[in-house]
N, CA, C and O atoms as a GROMACS GRO file, in nm:
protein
  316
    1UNK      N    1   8.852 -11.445   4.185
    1UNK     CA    2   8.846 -11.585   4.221
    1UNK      C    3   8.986 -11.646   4.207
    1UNK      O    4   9.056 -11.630   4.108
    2UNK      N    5   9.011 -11.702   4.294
    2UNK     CA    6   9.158 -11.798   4.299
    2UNK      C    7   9.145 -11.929   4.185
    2UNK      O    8   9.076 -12.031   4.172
    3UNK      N    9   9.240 -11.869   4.121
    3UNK     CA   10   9.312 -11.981   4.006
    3UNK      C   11   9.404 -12.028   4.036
    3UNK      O   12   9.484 -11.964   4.104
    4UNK      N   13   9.428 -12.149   4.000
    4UNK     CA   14   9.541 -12.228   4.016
    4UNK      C   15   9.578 -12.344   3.918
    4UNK      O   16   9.496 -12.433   3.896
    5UNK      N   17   9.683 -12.343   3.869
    5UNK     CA   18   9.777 -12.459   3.823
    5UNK      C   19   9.849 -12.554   3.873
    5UNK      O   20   9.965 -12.514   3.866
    6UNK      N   21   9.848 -12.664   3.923
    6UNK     CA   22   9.958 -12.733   3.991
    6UNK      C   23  10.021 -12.818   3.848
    6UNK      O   24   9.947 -12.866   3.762
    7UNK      N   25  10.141 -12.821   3.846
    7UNK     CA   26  10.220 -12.916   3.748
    7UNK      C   27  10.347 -12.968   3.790
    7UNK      O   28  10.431 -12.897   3.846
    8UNK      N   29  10.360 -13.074   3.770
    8UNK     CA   30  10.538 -13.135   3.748
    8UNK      C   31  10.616 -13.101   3.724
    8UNK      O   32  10.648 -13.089   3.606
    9UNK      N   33  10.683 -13.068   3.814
    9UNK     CA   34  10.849 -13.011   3.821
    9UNK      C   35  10.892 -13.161   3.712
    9UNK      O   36  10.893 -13.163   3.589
   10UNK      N   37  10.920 -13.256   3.791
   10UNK     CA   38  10.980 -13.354   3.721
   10UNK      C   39  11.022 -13.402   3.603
   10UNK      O   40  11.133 -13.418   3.553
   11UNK      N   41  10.845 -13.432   3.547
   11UNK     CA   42  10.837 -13.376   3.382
   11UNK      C   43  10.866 -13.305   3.344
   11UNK      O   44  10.902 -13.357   3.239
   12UNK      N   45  10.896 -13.180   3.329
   12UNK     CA   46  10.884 -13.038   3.351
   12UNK      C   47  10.765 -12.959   3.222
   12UNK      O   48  10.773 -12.890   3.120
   13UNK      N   49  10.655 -13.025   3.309
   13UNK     CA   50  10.541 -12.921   3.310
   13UNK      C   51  10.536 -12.790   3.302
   13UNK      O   52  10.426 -12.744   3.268
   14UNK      N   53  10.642 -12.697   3.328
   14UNK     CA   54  10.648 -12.554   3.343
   14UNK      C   55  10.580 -12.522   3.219
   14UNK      O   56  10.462 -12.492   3.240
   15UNK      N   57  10.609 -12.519   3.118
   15UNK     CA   58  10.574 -12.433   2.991
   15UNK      C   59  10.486 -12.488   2.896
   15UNK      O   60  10.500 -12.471   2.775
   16UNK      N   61  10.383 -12.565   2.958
   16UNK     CA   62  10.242 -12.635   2.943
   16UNK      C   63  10.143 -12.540   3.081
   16UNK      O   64  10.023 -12.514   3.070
   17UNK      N   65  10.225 -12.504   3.198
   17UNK     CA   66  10.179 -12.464   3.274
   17UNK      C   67  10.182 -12.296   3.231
   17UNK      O   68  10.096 -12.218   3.273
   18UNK      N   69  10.267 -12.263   3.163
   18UNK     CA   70  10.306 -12.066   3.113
   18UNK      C   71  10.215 -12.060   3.074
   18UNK      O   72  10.134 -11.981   3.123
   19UNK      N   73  10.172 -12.161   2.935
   19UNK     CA   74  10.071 -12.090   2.831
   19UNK      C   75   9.963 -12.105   2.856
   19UNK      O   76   9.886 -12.030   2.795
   20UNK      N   77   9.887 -12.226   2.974
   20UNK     CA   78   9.763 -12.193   3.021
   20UNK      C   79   9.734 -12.122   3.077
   20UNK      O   80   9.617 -12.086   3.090
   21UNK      N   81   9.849 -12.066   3.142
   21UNK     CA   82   9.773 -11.953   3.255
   21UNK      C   83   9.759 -11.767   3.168
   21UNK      O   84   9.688 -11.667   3.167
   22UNK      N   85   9.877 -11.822   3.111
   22UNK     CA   86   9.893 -11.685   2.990
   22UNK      C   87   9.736 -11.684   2.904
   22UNK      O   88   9.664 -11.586   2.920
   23UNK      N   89   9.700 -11.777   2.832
   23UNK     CA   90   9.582 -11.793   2.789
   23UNK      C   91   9.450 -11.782   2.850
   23UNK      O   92   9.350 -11.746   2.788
   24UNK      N   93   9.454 -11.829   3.036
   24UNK     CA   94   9.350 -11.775   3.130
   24UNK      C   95   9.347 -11.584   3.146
   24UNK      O   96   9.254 -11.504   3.140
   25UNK      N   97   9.496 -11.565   3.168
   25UNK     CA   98   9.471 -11.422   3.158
   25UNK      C   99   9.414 -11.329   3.047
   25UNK      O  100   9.322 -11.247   3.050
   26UNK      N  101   9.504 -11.370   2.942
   26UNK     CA  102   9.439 -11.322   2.807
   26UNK      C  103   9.310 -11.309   2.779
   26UNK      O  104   9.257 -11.219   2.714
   27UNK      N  105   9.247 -11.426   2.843
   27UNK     CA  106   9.074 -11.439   2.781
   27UNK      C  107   8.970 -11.370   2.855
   27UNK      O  108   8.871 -11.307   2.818
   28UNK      N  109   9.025 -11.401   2.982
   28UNK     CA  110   8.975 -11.405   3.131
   28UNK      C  111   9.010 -11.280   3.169
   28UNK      O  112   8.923 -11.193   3.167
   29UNK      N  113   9.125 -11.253   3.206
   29UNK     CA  114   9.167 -11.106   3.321
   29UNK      C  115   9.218 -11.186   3.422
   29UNK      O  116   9.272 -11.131   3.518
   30UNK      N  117   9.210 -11.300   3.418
   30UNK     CA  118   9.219 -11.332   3.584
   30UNK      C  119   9.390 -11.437   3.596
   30UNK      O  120   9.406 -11.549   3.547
   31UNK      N  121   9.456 -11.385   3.647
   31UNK     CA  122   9.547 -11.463   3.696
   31UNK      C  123   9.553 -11.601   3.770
   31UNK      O  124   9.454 -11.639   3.833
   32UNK      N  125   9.667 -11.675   3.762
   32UNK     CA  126   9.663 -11.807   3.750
   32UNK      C  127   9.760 -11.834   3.859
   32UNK      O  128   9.864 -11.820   3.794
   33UNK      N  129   9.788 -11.855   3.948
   33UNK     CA  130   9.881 -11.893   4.036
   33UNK      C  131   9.933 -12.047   4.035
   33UNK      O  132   9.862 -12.144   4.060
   34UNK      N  133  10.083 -12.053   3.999
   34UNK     CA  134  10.111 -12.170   3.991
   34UNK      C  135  10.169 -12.250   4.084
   34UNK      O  136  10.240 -12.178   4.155
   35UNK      N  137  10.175 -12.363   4.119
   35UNK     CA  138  10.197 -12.456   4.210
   35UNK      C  139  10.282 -12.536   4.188
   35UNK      O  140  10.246 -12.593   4.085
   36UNK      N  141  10.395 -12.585   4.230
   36UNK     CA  142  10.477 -12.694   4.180
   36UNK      C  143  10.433 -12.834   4.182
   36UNK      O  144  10.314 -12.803   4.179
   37UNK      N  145  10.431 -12.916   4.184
   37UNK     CA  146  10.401 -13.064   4.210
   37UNK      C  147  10.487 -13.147   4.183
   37UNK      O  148  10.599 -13.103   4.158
   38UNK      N  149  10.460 -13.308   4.178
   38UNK     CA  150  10.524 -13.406   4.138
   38UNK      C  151  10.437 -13.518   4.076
   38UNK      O  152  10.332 -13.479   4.026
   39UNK      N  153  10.463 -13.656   4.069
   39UNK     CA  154  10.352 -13.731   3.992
   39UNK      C  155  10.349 -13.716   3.850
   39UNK      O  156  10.337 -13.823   3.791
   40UNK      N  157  10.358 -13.600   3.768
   40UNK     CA  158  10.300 -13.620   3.619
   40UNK      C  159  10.157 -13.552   3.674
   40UNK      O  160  10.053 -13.549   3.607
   41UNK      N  161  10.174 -13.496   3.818
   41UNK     CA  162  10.079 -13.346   3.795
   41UNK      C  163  10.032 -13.260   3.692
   41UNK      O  164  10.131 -13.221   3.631
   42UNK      N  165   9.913 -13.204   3.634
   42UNK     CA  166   9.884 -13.150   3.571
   42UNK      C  167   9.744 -13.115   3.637
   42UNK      O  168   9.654 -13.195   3.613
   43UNK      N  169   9.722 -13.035   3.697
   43UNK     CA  170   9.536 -12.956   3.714
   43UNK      C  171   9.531 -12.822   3.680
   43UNK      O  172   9.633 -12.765   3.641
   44UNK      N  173   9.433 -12.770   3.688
   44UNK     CA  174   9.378 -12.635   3.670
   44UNK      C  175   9.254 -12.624   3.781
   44UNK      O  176   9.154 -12.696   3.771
   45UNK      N  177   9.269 -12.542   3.873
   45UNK     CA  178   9.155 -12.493   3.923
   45UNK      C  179   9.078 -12.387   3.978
   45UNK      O  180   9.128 -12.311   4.061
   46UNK      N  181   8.963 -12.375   3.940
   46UNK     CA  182   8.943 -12.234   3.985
   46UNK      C  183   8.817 -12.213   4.076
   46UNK      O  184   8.697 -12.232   4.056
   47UNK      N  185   8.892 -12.163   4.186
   47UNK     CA  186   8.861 -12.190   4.281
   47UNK      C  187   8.855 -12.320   4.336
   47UNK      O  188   8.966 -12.371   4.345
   48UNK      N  189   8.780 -12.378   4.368
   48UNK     CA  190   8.778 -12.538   4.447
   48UNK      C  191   8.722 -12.639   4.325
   48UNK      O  192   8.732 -12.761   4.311
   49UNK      N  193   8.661 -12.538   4.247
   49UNK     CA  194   8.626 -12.658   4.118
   49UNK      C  195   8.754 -12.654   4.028
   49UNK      O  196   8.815 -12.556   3.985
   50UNK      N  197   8.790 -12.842   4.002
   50UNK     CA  198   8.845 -12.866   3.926
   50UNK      C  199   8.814 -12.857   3.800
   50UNK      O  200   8.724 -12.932   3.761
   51UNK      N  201   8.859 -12.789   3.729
   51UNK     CA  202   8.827 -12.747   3.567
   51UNK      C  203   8.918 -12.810   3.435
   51UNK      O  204   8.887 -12.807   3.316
   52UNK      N  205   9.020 -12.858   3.486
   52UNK     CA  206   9.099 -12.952   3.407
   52UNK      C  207   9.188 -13.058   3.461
   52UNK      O  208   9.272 -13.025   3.546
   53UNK      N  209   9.182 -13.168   3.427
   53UNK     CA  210   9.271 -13.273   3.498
   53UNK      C  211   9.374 -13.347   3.371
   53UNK      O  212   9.332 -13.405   3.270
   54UNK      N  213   9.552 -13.320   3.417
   54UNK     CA  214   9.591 -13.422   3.292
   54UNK      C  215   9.547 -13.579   3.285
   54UNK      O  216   9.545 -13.656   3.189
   55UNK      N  217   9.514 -13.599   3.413
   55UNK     CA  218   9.498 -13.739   3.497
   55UNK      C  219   9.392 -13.798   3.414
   55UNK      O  220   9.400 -13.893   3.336
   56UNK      N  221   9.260 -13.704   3.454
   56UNK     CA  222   9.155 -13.752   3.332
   56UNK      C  223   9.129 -13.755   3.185
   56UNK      O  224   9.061 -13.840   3.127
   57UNK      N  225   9.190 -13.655   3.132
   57UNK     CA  226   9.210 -13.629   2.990
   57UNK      C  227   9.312 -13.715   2.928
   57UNK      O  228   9.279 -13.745   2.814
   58UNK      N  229   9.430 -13.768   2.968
   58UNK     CA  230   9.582 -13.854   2.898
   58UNK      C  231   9.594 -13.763   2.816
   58UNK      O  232   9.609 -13.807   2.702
   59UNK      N  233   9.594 -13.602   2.828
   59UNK     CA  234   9.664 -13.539   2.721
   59UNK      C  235   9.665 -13.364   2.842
   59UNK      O  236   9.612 -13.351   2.953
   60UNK      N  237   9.731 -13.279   2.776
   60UNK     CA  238   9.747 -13.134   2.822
   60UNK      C  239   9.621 -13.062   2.733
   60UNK      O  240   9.573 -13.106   2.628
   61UNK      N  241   9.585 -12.948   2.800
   61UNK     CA  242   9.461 -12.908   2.731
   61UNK      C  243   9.498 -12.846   2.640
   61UNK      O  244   9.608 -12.792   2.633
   62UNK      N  245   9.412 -12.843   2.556
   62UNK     CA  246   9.426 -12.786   2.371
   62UNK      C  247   9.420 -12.611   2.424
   62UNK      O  248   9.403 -12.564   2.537
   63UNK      N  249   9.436 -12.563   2.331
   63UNK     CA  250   9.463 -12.410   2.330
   63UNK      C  251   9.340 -12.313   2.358
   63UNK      O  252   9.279 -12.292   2.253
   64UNK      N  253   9.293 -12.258   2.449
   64UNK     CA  254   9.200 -12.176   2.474
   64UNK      C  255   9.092 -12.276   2.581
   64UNK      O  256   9.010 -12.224   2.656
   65UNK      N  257   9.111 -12.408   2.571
   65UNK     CA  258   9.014 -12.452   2.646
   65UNK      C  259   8.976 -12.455   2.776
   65UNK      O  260   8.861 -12.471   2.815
   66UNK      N  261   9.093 -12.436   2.861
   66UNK     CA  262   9.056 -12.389   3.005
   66UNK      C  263   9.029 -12.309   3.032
   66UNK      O  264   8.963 -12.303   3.136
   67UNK      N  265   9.066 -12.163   2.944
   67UNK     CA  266   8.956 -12.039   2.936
   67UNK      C  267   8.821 -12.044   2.939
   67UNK      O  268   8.733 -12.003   3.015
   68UNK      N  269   8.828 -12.106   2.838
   68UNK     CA  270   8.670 -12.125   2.764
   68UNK      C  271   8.599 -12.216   2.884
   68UNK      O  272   8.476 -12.212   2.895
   69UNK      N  273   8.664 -12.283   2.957
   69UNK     CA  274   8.549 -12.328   3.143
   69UNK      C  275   8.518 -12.258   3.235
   69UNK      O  276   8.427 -12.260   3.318
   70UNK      N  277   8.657 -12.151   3.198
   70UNK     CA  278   8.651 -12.049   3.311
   70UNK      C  279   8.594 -11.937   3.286
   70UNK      O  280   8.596 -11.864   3.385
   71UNK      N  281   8.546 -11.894   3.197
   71UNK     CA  282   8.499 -11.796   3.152
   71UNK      C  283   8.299 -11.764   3.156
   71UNK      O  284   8.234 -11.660   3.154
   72UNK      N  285   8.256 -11.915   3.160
   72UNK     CA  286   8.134 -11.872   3.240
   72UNK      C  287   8.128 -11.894   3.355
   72UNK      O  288   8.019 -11.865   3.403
   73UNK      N  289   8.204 -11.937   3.426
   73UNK     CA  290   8.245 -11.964   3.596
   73UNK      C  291   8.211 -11.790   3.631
   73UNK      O  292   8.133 -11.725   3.701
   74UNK      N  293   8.301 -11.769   3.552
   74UNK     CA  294   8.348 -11.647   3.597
   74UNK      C  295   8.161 -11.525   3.571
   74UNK      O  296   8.098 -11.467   3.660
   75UNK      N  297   8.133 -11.530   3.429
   75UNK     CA  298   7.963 -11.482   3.425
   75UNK      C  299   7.846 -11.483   3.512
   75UNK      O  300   7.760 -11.398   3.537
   76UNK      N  301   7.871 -11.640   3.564
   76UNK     CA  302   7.734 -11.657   3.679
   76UNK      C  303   7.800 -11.772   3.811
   76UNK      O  304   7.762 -11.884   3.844
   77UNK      N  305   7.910 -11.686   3.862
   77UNK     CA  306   7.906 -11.701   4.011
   77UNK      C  307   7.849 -11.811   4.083
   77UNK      O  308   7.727 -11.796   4.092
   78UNK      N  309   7.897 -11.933   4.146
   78UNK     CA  310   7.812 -12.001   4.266
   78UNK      C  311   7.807 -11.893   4.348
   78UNK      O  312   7.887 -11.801   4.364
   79UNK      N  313   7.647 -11.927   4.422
   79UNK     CA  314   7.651 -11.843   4.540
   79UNK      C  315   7.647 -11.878   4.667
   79UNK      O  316   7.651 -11.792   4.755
   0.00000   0.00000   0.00000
């Protein structure tokens, strides 16, 4: 399933963006493809569902937690 990160170059999001995706792989197996952006960008998504927003949260996600969404995504499949 296609993962994705988009984050802020601007801010520089990069290494808020390393360790989530490092942490999706770790938990998951599944790689994270990252996206550049602008804005104060911050998402996570996998596949077409959005699974983390900085937009909605006013913070970067805590440690393991975007795993931990993606990880029954990943168990029981939309079909």
């Amino acid at each position: 399933m296609n993962t994705r990160i988009t984050y802020c170059t601007s801010w520089n999001y990069k290494p808020e963006a390393d360790r989530v995706s490092a942490e999706i792989e770790s938990i998951t197996g599944v790689s994270a493809q990252l996206e550049a952006g602008s804005g104060g960008v911050f998402n996570v998504f996998f596949g077409d569902d959005l699974v983390f927003s900085k937009s909605e949260f006013q913070r970067f996600p805590h440690r393991g937690e975007v795993a931990a969404k993606i990880k029954p995504l990943l168990e029981h499949p939309k079909h």
